[in-house]
MIGU-150714 format. One record per residue (C-alpha): residue in one letter; x, y, z. Coordinates in steps of 0.05 Angstrom, whole numbers, plus 5000, padded with zeros to 4 digits. Example, Ala and Ser with C-alpha at 12.3 -4.5 7.8 and 13.67 -1.06 7.14 Angstrom:
BEGIN
{code A | xx 5246 | yy 4910 | zz 5156}
{code S | xx 5273 | yy 4979 | zz 5143}
//
This chain:
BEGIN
{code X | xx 5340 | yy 5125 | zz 4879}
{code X | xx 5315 | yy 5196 | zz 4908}
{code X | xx 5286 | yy 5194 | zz 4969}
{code X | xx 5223 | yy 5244 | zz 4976}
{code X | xx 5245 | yy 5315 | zz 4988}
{code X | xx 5261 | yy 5344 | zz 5033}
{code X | xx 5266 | yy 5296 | zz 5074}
{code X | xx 5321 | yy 5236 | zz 5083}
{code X | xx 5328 | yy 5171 | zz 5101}
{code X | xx 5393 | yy 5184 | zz 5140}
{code X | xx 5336 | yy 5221 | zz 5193}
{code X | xx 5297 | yy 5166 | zz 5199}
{code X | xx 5359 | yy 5126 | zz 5210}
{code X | xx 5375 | yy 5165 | zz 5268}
{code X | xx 5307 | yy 5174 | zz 5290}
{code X | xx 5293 | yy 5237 | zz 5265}
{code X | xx 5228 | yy 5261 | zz 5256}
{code X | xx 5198 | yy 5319 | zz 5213}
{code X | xx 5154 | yy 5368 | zz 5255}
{code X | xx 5082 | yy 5395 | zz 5243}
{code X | xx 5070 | yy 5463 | zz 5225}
{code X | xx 5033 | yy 5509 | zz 5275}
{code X | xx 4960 | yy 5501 | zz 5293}
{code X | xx 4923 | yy 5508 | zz 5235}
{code X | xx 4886 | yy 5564 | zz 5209}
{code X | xx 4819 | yy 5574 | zz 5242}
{code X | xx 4764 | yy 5551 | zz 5195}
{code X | xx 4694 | yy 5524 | zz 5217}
{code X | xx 4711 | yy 5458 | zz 5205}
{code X | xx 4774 | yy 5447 | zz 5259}
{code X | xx 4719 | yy 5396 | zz 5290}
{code X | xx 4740 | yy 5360 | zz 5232}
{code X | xx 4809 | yy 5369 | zz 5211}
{code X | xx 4814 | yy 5346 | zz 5280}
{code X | xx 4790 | yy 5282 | zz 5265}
{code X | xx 4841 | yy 5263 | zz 5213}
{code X | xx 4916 | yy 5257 | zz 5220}
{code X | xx 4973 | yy 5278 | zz 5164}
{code X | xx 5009 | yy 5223 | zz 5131}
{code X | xx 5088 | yy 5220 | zz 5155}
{code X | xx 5136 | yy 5219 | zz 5103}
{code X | xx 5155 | yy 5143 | zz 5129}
{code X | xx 5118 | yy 5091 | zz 5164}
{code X | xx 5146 | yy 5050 | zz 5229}
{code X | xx 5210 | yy 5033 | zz 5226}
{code X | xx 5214 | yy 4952 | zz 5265}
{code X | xx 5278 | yy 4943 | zz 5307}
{code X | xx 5301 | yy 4879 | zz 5264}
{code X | xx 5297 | yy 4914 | zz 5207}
{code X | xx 5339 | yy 4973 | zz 5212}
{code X | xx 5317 | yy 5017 | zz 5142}
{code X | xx 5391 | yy 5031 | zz 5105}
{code X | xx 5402 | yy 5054 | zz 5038}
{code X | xx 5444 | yy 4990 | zz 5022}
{code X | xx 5378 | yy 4951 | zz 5035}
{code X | xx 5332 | yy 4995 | zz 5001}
{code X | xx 5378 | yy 5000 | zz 4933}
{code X | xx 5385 | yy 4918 | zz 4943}
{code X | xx 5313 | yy 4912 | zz 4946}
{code X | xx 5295 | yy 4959 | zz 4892}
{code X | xx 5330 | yy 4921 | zz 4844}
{code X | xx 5294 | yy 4856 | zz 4874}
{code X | xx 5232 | yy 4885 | zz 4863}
{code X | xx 5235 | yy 4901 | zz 4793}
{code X | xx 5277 | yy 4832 | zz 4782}
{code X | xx 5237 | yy 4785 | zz 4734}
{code X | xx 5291 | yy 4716 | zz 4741}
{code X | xx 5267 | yy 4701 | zz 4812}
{code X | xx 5197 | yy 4686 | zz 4780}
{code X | xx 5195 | yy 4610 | zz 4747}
{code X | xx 5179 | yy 4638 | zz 4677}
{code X | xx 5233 | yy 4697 | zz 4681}
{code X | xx 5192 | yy 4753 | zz 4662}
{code X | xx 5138 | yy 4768 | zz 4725}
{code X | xx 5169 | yy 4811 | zz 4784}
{code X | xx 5135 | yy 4853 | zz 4834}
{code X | xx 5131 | yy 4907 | zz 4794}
{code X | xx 5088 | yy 4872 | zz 4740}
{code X | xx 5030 | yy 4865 | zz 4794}
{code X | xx 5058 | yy 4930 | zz 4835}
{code X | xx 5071 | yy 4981 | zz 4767}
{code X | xx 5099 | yy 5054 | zz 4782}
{code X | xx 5059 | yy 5073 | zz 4729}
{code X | xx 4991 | yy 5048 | zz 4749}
{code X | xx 4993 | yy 5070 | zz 4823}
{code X | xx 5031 | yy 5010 | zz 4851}
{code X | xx 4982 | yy 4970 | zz 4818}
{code X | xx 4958 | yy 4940 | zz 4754}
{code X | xx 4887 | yy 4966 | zz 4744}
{code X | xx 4860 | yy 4909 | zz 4726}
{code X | xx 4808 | yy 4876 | zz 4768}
{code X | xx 4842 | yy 4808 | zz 4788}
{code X | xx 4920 | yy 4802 | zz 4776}
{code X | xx 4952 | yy 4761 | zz 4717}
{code X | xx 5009 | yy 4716 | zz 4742}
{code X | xx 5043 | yy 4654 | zz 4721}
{code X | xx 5020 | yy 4621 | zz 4655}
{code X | xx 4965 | yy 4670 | zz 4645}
{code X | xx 4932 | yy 4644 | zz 4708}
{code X | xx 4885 | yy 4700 | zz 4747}
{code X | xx 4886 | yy 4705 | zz 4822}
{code X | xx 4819 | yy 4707 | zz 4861}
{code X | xx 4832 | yy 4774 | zz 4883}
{code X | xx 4849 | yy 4859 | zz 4862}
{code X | xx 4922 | yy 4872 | zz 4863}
{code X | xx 4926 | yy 4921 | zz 4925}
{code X | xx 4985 | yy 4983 | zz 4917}
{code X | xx 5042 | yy 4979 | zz 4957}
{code X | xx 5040 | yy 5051 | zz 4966}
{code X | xx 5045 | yy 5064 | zz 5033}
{code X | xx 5043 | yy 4993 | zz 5051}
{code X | xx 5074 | yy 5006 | zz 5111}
{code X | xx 5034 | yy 5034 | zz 5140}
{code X | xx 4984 | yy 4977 | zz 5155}
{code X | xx 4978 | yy 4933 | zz 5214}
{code X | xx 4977 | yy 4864 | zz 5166}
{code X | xx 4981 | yy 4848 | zz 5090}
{code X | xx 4945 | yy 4819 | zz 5047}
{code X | xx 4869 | yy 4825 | zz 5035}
{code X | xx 4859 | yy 4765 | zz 5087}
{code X | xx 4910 | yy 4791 | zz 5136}
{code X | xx 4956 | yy 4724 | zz 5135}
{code X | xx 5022 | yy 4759 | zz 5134}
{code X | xx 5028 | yy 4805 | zz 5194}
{code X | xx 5085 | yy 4856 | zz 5164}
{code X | xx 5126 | yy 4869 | zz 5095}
{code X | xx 5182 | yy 4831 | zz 5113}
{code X | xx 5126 | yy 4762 | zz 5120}
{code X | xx 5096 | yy 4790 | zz 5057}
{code X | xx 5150 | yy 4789 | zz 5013}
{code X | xx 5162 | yy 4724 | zz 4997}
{code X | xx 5089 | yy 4694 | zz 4985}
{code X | xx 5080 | yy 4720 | zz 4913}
{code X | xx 5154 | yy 4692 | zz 4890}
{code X | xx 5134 | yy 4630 | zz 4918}
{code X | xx 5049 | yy 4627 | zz 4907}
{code X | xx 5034 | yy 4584 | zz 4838}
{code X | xx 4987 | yy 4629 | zz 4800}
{code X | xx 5039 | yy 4689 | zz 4807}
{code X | xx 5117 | yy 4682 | zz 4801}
{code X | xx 5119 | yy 4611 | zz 4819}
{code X | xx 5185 | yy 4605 | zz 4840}
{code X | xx 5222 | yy 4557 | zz 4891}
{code X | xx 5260 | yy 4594 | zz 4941}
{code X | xx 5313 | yy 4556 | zz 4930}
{code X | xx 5312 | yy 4567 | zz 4859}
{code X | xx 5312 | yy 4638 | zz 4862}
{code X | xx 5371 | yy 4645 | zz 4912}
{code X | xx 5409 | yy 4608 | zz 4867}
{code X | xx 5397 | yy 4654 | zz 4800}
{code X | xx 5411 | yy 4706 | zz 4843}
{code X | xx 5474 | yy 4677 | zz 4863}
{code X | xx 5495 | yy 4675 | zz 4789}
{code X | xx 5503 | yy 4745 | zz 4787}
{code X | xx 5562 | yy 4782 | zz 4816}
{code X | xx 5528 | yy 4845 | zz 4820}
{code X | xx 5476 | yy 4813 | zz 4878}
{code X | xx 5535 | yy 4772 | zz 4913}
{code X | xx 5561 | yy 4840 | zz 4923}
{code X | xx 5498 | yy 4882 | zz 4938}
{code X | xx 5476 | yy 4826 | zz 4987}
{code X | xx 5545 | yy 4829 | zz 5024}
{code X | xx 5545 | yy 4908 | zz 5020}
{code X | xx 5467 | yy 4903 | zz 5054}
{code X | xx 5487 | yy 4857 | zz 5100}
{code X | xx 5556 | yy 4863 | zz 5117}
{code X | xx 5562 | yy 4831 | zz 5185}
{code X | xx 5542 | yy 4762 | zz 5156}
{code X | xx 5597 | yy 4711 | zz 5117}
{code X | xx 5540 | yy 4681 | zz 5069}
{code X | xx 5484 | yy 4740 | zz 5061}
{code X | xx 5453 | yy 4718 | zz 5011}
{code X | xx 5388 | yy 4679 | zz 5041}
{code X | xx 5316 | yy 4682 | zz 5038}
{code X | xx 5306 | yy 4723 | zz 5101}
{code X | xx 5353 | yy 4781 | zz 5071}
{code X | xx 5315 | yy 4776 | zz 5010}
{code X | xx 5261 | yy 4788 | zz 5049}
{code X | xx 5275 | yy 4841 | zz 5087}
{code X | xx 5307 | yy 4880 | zz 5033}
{code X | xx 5242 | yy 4881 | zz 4994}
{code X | xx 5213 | yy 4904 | zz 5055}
{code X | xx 5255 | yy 4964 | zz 5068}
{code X | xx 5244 | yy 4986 | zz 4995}
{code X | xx 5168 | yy 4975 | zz 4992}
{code X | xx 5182 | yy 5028 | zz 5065}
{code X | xx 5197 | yy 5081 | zz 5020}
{code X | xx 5145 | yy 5079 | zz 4969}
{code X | xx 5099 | yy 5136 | zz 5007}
{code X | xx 5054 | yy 5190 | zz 4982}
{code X | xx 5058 | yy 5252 | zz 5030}
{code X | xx 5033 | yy 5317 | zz 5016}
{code X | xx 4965 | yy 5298 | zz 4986}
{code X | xx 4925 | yy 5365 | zz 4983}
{code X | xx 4887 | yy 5331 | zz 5042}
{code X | xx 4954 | yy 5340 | zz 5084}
{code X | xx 4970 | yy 5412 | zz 5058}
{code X | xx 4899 | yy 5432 | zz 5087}
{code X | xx 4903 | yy 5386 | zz 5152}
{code X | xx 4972 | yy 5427 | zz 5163}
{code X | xx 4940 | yy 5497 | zz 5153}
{code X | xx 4937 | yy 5516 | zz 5085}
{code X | xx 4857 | yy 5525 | zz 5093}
{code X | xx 4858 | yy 5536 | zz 5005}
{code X | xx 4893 | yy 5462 | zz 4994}
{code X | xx 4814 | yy 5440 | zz 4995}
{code X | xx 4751 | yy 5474 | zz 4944}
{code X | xx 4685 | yy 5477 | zz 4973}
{code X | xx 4655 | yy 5420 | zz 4942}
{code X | xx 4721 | yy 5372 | zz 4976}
{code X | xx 4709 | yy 5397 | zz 5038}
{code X | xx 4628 | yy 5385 | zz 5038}
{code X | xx 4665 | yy 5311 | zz 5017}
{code X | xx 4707 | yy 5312 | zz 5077}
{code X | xx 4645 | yy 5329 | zz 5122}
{code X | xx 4601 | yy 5280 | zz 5091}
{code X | xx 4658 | yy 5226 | zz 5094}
{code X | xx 4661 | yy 5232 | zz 5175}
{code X | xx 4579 | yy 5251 | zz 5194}
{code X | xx 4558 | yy 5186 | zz 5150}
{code X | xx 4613 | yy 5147 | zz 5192}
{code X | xx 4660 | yy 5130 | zz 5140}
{code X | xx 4711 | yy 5148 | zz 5176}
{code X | xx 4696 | yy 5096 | zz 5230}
{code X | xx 4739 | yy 5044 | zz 5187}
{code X | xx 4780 | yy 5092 | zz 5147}
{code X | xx 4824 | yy 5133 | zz 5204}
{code X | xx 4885 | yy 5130 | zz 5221}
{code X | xx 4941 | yy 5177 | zz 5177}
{code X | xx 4930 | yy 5120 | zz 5123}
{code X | xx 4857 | yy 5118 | zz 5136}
{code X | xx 4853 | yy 5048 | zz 5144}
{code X | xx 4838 | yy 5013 | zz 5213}
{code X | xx 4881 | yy 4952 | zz 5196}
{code X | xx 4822 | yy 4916 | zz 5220}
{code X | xx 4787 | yy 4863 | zz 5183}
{code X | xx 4697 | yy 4878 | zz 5168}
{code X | xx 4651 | yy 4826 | zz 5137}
{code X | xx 4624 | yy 4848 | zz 5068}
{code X | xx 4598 | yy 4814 | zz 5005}
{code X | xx 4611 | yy 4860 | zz 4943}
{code X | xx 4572 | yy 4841 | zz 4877}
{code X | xx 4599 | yy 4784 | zz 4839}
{code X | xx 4639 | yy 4754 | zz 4901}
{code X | xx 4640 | yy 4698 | zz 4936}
{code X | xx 4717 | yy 4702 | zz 4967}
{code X | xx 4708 | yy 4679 | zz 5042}
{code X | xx 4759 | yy 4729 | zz 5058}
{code X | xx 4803 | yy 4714 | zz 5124}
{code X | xx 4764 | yy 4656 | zz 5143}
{code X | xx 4817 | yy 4623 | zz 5088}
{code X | xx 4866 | yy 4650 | zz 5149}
{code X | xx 4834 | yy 4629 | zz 5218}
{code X | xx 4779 | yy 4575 | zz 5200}
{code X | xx 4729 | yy 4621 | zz 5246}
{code X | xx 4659 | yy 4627 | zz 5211}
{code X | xx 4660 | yy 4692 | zz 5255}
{code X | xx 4710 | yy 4719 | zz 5197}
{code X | xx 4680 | yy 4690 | zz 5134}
{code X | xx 4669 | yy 4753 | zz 5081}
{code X | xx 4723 | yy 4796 | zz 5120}
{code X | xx 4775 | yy 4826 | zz 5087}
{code X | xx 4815 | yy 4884 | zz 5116}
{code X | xx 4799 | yy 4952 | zz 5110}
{code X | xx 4846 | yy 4986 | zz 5049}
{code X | xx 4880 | yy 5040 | zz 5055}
{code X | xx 4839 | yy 5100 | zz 5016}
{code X | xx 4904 | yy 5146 | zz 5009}
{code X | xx 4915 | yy 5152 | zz 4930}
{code X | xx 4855 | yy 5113 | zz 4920}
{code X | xx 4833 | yy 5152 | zz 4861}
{code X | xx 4887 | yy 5127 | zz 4819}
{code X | xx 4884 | yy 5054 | zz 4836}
{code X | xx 4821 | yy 5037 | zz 4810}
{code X | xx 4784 | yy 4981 | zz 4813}
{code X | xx 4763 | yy 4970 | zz 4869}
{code X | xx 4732 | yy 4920 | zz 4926}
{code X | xx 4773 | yy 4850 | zz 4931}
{code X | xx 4746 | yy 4828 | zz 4861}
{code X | xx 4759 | yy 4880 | zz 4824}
{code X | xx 4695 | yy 4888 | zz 4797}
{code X | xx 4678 | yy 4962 | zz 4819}
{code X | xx 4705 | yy 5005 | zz 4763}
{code X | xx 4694 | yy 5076 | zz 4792}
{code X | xx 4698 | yy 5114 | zz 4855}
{code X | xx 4621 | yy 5137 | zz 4843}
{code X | xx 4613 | yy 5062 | zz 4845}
{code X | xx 4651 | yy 5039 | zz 4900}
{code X | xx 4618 | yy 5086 | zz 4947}
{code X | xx 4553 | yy 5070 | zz 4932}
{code X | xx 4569 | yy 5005 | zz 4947}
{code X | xx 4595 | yy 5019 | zz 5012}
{code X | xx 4543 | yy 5055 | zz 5026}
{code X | xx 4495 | yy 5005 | zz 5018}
{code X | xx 4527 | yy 4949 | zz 5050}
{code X | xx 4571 | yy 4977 | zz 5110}
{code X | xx 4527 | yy 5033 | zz 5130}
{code X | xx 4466 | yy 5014 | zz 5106}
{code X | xx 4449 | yy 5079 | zz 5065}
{code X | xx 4428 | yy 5097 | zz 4997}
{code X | xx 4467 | yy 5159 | zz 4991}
{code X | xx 4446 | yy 5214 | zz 4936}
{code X | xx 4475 | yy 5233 | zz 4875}
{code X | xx 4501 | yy 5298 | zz 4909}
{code X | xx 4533 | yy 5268 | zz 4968}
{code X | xx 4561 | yy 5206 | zz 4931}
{code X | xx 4602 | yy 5278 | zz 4882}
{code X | xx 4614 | yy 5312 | zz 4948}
{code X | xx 4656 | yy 5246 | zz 4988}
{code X | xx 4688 | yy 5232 | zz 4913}
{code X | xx 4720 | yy 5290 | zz 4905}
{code X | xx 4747 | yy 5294 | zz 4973}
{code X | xx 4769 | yy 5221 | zz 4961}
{code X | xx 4815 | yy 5254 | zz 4899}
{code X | xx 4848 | yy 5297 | zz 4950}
{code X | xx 4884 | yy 5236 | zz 4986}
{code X | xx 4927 | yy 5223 | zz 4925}
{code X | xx 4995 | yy 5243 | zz 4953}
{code X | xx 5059 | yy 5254 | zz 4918}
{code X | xx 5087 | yy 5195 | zz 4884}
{code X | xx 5162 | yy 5165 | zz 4897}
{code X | xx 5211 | yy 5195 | zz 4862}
{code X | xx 5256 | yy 5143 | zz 4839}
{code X | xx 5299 | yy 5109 | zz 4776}
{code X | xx 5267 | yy 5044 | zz 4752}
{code X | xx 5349 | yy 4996 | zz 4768}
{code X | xx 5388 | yy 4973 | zz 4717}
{code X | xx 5389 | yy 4898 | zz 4729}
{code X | xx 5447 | yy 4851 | zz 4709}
//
């Protein structure tokens, strides 16, 4: 696996971090680069999880392994595809036996980034994440147990497991599965969007029309739930697209107060990971803002505007992870 250029993981082991060019060029819209923050080239690193390449190769492989599913041929990268943004572009995930989930695949680009996962919020971080689709019934299906135990078949993960993990006798467990899918899904980011190149000063990264997007994205008060370097507020909003009746996190807490919220997405790469809204059923950008529009900030935006925030929405897609899709056992 390549790490993105030109940075490396070995400084984020040690804590390095990559600076910021120089104040920007002066434009007449620093009000608003102001508002917005660059995307780092890796999200928070958590204390228990220390990110190593040992981990990161271990859970690569884990992540495109299809024998820890109950059928043999679903992994995370059948839902999660390199080649479709992280995603799967379709608007509500296949899984086990042909079964279809309730809700959009969302990419793991940039993952994490976010304060909780999951549409609803029920797993607070990637390493709590990871395990739910092996284990859920309409995707892989898969006892824990089970899984371990085909993995234990293999020499090749006895080893990588013990090479991850070296301070333990028996490494091989769910928790280290866990985390290693974790600490690979921590290096699947998309820096140096043109969005970023402009918010670091180079003032031609953005045309005219992207910048009138920008503008209109922040004065109509989108921005108020997309912020943040990953321009999502982690925070969960009620709405009710078309064609949905998902209750959203009130699956999570029981609170009517939370029935219809989901958690804002992330908008970074958005452009590529079409459809959109929890169900799916918004097949374009044009779409999807008129849509949120309508029901978030109660507008009817124009034709003109609805081109303007589009295009600057294209700008967010950032450079994708350069990596080698593991030769598995």
């Amino acid at each position: 696996m390549t790490l993105h250029k030109p940075h490396l993981l070995s400084a984020i082991i040690v804590g390095g971090a990559l600076s910021v060019s120089a104040a920007a060029l002066a434009d007449d819209l620093e009000d608003y680069r102001e508002r917005f923050d660059p995307l780092p080239y890796f999200p928070p690193i958590p204390d228990d999880n220390s990110l190593t390449e040992e981990k990161v190769q271990l859970g690569k492989m884990l992540f495109f392994e299809p024998r820890i599913s109950s059928s043999g041929v679903i992994s995370c990268a059948t839902c999660h595809n390199p080649a479709l943004g992280w995603a799967d572009r379709i608007p509500r995930a296949t899984g086990h036996d042909g079964q279809i989930g309730e809700r959009n695949t969302p990419t793991v680009l940039n993952s994490g980034f976010l304060d909780s996962q999951f549409w609803d919020g029920r797993a607070a971080d990637l390493e709590e994440q990871a395990l739910g689709p092996i284990e859920a019934d309409v995707e892989m299906a898969m006892e824990l147990e089970q899984a371990l135990e085909r993995l234990e078949g293999f020499t090749i993960y006895q080893e990588r497991f013990a090479e991850a993990f070296p301070e333990e006798d028996d490494p091989l467990h769910a928790d280290n599965l866990a985390v290693s899918l974790a600490s690979f899904q921590r290096t699947l980011n998309t820096p140096n969007s043109p969005f970023d190149r402009y918010l670091r000063g180079d003032m031609d990264a953005l045309n005219e029309q992207e910048k009138e997007g920008m503008v209109a994205f922040v004065d109509n008060g989108c921005i108020a739930c997309h912020r943040g370097p990953n321009l999502s507020d982690s925070q969960f909003h009620r709405i009710q697209v078309p064609g949905s009746t998902d209750v959203g996190r009130f699956d999570v807490t029981g609170e009517e107060s939370d029935r219809h919220k989901f958690r804002t997405p992330t908008l970074r790469n958005v452009a590529v990971t079409y459809p959109y809204m929890n169900n799916g059923a918004t097949e374009s950008l044009e779409e999807a803002v008129a849509i949120m529009g309508q029901e978030m900030l109660g507008q009817e935006f124009e034709d003109e505007k609805i081109d303007n925030i589009v295009a600057f929405l294209h700008t967010l897609t950032g450079e994708m992870p350069d990596f080698e899709v593991p030769a598995l056992p």
